[in-house]
Backbone as ProteinMPNN parsed JSONL, in Angstrom:
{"seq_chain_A": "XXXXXXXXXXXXXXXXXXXXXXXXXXXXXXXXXXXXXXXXXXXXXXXXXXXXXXXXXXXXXXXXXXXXXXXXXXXXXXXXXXXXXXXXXXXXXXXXXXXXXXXXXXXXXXXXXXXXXXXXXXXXXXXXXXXXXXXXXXXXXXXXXXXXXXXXXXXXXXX", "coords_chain_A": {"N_chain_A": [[12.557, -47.619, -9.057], [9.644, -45.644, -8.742], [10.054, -41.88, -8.615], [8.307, -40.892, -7.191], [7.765, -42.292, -4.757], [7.665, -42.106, -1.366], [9.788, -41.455, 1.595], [9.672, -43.016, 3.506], [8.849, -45.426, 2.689], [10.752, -45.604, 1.252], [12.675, -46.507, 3.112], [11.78, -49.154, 3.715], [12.791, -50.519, 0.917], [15.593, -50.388, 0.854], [16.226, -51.309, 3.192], [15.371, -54.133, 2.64], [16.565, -54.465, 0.265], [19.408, -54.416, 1.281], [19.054, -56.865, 2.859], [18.632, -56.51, 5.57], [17.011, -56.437, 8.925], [15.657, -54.228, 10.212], [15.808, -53.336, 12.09], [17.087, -51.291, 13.684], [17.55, -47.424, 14.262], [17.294, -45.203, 11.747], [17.929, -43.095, 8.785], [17.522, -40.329, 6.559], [19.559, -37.979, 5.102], [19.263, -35.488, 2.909], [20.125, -33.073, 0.974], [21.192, -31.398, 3.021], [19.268, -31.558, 5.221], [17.418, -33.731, 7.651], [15.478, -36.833, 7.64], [13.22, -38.975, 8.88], [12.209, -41.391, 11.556], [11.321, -39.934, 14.096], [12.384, -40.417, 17.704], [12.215, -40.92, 20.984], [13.466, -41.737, 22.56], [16.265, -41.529, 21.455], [18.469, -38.96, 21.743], [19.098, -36.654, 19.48], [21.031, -34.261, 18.563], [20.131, -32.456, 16.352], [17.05, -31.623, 14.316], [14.424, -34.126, 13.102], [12.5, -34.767, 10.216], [9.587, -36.06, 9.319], [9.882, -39.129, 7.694], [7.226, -40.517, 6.121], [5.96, -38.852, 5.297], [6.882, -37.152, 3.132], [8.127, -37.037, -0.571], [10.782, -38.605, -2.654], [11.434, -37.222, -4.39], [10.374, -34.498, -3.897], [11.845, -34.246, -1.804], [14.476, -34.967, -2.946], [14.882, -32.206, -4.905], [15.951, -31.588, -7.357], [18.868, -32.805, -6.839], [20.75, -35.564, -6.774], [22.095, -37.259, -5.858], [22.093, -38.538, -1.931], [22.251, -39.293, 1.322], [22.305, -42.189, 3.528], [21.79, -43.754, 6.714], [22.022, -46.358, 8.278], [21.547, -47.96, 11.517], [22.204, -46.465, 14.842], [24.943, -47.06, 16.418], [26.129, -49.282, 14.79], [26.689, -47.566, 12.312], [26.285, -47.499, 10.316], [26.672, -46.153, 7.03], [25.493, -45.089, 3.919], [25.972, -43.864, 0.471], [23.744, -42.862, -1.871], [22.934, -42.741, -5.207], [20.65, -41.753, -7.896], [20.249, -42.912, -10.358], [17.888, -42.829, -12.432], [15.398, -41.878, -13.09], [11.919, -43.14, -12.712], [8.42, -43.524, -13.976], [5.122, -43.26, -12.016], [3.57, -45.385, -12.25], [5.221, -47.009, -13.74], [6.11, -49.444, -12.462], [5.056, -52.006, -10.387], [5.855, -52.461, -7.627], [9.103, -52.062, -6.07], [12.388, -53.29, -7.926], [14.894, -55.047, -8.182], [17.686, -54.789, -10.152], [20.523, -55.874, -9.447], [23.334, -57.277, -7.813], [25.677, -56.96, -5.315], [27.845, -59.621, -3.453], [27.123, -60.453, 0.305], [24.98, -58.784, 2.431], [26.237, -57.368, 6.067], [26.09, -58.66, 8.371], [23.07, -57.757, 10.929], [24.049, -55.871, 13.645], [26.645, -56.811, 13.594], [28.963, -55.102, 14.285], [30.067, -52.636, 12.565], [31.81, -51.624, 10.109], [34.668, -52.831, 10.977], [33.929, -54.631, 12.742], [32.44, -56.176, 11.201], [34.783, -57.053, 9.408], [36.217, -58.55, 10.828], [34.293, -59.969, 11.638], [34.385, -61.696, 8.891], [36.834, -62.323, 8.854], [36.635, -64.589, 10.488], [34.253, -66.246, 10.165], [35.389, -67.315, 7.439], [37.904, -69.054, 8.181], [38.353, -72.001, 9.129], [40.221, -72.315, 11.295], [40.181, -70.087, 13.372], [40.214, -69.103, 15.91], [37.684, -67.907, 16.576], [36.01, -69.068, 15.243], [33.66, -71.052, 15.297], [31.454, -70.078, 17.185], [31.263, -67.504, 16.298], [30.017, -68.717, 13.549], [27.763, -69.816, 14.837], [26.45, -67.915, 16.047], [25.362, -66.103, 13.61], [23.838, -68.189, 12.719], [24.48, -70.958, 11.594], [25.95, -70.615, 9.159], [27.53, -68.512, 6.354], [27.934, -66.905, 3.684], [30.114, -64.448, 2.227], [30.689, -64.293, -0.07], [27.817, -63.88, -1.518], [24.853, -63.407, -2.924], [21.632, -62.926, -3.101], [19.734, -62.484, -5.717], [17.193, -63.278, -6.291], [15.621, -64.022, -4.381], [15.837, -61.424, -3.027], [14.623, -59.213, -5.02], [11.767, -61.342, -4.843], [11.014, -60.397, -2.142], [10.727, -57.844, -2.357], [8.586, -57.753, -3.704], [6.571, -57.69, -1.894], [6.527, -54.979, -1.467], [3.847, -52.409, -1.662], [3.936, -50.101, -4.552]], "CA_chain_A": [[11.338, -47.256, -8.387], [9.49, -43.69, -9.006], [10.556, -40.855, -7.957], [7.07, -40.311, -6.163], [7.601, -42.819, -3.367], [8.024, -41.758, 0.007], [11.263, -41.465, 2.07], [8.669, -44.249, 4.2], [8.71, -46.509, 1.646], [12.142, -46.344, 0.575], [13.328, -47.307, 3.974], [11.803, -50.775, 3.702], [13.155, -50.787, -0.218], [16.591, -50.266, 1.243], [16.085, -52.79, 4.249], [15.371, -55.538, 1.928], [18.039, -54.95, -0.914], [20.632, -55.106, 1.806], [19.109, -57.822, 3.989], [18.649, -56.068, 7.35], [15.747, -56.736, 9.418], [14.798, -52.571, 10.202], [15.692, -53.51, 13.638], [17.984, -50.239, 14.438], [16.89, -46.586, 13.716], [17.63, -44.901, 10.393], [17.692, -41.492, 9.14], [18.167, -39.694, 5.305], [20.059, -36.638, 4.632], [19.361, -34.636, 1.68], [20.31, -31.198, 1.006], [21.386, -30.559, 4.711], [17.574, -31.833, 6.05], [17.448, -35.09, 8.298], [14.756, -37.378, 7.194], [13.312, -40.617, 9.557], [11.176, -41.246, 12.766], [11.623, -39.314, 15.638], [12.437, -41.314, 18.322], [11.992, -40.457, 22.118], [14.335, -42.638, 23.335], [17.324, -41.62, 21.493], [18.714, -37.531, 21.743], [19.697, -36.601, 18.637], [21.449, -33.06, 17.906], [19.002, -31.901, 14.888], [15.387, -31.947, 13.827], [14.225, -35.019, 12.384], [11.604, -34.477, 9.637], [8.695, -37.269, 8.831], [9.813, -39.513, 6.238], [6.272, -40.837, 5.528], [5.034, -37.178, 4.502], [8.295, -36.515, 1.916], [8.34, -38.025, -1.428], [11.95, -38.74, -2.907], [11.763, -36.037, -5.661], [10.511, -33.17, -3.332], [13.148, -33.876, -0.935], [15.883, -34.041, -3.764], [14.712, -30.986, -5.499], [16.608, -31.356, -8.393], [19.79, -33.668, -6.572], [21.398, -36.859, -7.913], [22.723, -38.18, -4.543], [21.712, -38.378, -0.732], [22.481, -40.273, 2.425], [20.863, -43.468, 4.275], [22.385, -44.114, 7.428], [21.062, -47.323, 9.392], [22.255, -48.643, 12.844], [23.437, -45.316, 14.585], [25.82, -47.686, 16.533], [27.37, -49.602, 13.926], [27.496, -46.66, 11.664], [26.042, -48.304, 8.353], [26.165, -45.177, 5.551], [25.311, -45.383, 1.862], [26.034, -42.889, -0.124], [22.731, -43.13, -2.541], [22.99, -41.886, -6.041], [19.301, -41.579, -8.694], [20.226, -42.974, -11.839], [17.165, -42.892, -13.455], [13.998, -41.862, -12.591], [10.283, -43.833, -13.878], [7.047, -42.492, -13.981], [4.641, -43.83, -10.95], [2.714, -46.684, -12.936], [6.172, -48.075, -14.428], [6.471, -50.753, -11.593], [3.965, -52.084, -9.403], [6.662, -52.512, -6.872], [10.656, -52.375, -6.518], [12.59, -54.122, -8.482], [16.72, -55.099, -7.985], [18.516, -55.338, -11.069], [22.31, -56.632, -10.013], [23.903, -56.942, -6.495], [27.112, -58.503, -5.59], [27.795, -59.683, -1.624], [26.4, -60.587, 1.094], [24.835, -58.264, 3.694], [26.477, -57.107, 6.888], [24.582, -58.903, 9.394], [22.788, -56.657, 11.594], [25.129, -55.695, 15.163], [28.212, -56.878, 13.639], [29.996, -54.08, 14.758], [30.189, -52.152, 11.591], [33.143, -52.47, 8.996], [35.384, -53.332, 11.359], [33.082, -55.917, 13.138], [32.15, -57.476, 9.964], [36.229, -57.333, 8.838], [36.686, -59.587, 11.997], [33.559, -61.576, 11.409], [34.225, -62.551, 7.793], [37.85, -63.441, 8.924], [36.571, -65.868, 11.757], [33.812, -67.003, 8.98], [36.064, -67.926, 6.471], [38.825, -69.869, 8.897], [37.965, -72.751, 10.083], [41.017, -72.357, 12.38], [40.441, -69.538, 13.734], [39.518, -68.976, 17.527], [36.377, -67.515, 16.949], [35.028, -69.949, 14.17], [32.422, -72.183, 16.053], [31.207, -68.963, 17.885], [30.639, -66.622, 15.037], [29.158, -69.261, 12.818], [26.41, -69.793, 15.967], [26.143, -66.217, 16.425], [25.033, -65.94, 12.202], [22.464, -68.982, 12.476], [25.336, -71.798, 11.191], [26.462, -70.355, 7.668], [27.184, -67.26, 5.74], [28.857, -67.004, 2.382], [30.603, -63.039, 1.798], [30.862, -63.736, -1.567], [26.888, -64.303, -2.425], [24.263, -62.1, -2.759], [20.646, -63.701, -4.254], [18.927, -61.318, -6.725], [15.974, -63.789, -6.953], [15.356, -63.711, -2.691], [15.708, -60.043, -2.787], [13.105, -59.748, -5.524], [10.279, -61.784, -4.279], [10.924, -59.386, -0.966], [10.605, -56.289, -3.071], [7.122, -57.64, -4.132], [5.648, -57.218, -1.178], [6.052, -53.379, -1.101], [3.234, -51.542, -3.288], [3.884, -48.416, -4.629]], "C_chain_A": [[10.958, -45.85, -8.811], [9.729, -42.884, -8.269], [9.721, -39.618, -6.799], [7.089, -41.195, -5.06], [8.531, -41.862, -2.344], [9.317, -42.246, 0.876], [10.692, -42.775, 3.177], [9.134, -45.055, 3.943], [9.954, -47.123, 1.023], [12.959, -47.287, 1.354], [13.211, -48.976, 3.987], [12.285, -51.354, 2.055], [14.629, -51.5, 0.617], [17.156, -51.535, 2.386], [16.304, -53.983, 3.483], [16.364, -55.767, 1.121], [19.209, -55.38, -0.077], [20.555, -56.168, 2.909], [19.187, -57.583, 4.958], [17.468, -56.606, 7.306], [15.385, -55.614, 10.133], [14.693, -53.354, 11.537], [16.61, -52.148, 14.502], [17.039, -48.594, 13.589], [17.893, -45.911, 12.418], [17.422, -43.33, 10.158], [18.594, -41.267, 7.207], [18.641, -38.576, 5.754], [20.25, -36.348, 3.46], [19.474, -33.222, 1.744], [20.495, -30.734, 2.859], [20.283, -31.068, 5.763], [17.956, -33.537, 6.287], [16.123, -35.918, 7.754], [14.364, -38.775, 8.31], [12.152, -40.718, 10.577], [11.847, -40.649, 13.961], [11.64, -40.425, 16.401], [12.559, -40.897, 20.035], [12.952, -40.847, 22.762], [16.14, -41.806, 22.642], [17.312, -39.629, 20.889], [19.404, -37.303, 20.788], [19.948, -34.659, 18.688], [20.248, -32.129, 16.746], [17.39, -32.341, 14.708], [15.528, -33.468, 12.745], [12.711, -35.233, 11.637], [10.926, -35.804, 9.241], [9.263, -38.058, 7.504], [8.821, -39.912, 5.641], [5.4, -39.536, 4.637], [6.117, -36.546, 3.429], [8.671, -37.724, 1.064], [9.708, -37.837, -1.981], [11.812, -37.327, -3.957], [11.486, -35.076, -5.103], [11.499, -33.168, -2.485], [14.306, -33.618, -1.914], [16.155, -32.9, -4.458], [16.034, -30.851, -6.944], [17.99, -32.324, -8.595], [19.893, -34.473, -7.218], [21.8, -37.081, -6.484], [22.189, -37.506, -2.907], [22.767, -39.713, -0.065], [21.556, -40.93, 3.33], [21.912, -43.904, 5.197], [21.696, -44.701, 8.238], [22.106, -47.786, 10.534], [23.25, -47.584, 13.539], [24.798, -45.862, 15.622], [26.928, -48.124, 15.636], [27.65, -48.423, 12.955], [27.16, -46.899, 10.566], [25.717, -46.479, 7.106], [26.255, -45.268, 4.664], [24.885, -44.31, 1.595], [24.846, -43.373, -1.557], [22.66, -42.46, -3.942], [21.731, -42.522, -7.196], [20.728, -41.361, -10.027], [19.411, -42.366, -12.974], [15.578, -42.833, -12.625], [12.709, -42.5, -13.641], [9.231, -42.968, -13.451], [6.455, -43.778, -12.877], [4.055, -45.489, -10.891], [3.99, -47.422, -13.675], [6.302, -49.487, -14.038], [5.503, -50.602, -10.741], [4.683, -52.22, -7.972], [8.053, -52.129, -6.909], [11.013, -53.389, -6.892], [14.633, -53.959, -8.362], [16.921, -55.217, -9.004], [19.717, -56.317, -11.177], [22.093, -56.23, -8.526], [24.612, -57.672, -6.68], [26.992, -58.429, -3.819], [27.231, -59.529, -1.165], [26.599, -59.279, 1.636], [25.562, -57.834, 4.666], [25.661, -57.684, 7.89], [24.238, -58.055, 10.35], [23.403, -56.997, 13.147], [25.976, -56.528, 14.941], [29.255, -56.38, 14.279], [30.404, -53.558, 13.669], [31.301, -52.632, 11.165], [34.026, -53.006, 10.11], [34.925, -54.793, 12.372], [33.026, -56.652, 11.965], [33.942, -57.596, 9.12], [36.572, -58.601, 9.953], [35.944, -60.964, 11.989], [33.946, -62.743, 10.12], [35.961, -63.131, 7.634], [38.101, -64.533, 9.537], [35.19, -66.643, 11.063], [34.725, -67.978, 8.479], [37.252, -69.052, 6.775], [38.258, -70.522, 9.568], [39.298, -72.775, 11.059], [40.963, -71.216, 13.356], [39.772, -69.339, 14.68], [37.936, -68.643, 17.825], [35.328, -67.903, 15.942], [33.403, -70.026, 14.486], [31.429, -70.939, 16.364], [30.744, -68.032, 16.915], [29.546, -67.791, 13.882], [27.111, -69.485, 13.937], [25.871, -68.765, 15.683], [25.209, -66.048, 14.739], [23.79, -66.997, 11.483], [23.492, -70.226, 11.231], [25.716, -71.405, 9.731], [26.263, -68.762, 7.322], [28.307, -66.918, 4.806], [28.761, -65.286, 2.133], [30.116, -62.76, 0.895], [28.963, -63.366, -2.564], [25.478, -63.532, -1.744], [23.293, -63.346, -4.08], [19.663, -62.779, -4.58], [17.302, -62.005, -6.365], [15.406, -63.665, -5.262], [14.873, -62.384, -2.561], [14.469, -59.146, -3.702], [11.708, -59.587, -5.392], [10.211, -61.172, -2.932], [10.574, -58.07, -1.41], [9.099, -56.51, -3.41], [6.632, -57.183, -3.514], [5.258, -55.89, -0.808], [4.971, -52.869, -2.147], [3.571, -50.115, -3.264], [2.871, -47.146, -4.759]], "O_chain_A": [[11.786, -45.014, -9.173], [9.622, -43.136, -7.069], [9.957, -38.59, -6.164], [6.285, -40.84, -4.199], [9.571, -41.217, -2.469], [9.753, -43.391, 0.762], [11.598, -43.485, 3.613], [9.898, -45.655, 4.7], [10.247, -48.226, 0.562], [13.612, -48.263, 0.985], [14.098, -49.808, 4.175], [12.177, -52.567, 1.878], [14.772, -52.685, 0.916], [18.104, -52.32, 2.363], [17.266, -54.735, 3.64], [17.01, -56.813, 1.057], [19.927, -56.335, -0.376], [21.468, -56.439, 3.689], [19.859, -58.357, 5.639], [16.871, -57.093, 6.347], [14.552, -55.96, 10.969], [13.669, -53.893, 11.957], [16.732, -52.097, 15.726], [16.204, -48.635, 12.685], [19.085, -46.186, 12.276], [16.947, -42.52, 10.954], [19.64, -41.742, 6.763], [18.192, -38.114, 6.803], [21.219, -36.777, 2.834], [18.933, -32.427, 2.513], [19.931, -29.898, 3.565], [20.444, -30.974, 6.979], [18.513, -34.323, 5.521], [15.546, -35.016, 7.147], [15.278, -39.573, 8.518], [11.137, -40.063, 10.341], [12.839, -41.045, 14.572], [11.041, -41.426, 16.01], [13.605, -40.248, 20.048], [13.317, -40.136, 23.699], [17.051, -41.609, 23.447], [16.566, -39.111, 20.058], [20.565, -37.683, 20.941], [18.982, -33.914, 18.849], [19.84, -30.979, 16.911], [16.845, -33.393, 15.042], [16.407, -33.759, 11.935], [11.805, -35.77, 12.275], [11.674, -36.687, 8.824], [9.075, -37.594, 6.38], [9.001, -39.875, 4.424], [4.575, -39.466, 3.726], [5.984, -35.392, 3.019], [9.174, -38.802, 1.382], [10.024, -36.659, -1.813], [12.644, -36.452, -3.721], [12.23, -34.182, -5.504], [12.115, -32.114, -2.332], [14.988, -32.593, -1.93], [17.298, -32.503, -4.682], [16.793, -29.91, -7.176], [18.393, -32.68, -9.702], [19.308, -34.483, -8.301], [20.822, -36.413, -6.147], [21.952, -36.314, -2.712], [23.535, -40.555, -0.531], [20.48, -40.538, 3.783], [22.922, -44.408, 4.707], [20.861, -44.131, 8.939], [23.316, -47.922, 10.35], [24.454, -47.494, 13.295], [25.743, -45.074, 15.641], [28.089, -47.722, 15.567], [28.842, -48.219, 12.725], [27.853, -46.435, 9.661], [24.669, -46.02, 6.653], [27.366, -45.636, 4.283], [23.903, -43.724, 2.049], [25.243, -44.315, -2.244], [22.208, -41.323, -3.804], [21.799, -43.732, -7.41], [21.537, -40.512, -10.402], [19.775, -41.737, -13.967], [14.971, -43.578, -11.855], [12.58, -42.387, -14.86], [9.239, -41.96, -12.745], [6.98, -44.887, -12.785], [4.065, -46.368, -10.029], [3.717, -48.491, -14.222], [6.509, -50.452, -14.773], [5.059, -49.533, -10.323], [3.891, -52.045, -7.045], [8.333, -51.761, -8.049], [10.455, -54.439, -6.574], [15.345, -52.96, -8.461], [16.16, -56.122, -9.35], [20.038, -57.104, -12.067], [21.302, -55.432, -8.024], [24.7, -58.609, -7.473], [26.382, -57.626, -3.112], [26.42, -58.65, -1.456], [27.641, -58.626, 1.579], [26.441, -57.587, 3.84], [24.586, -57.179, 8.212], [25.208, -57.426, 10.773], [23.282, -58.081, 13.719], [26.317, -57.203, 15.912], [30.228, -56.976, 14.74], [31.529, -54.025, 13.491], [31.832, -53.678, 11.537], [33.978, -54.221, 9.92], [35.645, -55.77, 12.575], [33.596, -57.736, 11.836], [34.042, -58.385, 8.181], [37.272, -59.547, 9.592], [36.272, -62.141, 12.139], [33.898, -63.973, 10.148], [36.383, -63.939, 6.806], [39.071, -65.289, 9.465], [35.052, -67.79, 11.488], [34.876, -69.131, 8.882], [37.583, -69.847, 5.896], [37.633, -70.107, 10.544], [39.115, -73.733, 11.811], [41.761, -71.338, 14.286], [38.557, -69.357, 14.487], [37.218, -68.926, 18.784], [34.221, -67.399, 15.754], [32.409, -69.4, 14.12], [30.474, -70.902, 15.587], [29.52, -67.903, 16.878], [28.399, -67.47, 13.569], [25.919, -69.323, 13.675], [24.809, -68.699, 15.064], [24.036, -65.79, 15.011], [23.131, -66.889, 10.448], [23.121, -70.257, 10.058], [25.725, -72.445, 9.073], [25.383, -67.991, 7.705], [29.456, -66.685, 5.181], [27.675, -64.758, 1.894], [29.427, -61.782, 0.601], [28.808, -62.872, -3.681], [25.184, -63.223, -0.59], [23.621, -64.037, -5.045], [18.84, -62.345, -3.774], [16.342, -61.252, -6.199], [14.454, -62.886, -5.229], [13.763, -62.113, -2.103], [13.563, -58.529, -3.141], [10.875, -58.697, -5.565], [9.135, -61.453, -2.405], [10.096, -57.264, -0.613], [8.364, -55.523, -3.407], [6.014, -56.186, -3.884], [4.262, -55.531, -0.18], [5.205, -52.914, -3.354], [3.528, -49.264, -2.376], [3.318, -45.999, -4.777]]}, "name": "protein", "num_of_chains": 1, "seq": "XXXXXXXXXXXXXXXXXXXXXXXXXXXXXXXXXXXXXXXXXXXXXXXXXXXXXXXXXXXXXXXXXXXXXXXXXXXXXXXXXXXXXXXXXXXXXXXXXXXXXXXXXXXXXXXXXXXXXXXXXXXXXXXXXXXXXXXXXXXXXXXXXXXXXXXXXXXXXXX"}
């Protein structure tokens, strides 16, 4: 993507590559500065600066890596590192190259929720089979991750 979209914009990039549904609040950190929507409801420690008014290259000022932390329950952080920057007109949208694995489904209970889910997934013997498969909408394969899904979801953003 270019390095002129908005910390806005990336959030729903980010949403889609990993299959959330931008149902919990979110928040960048670059260079020390918080990034996200203010939120009334929840008391956070620090200033939280507009991400719709900060494009990715003035916030990194020169950087190669940031942080994207979604769900401040479960705890979800990705450490974010800029390969390669394009010019604005390269892509009319985002575009995925490669992913491997499924998702985290959203209110797992972070790694250790989803370590519990994908061992009561994967066993059909195990106590909390039936129950977790419900809970996930009857199926959910670890191992598989669909480039071509993720994609035709990326279309819909314009840059």
């Amino acid at each position: 993507m270019p390095a002129s979209i908005t910390l806005g914009k990336l959030h729903p990039v980010i949403q889609i590559a990993m299959g959330w549904t931008d149902s919990h609040l979110h928040e960048f950190t670059i260079g020390g500065q918080c990034y996200g929507h203010a939120d009334p409801d929840w008391d956070l420690a620090h200033e939280i600066i507009n991400e719709t008014q900060v494009r990715l290259d003035q916030a990194l000022a020169g950087r190669k890596t940031f942080s994207y932390l979604y769900d401040f329950g479960d705890n979800w952080e990705h450490k974010i590192k800029v390969e390669k920057t394009l010019a604005a007109s390269a892509l009319p949208h985002p575009h995925c190259d490669a992913g491997e694995y499924a998702c985290p489904p959203d209110d797992v209970g972070g790694v250790p929720g989803y370590v519990e889910f994908v061992c009561a997934i994967i066993d059909p013997d195990h106590p909390e089979h039936g129950e977790m498969l419900e809970w996930c909408g009857g199926s959910f394969d670890p191992q598989r991750f669909d480039i071509n899904l993720t994609n035709r979801r990326l279309k819909r953003i314009k840059l």
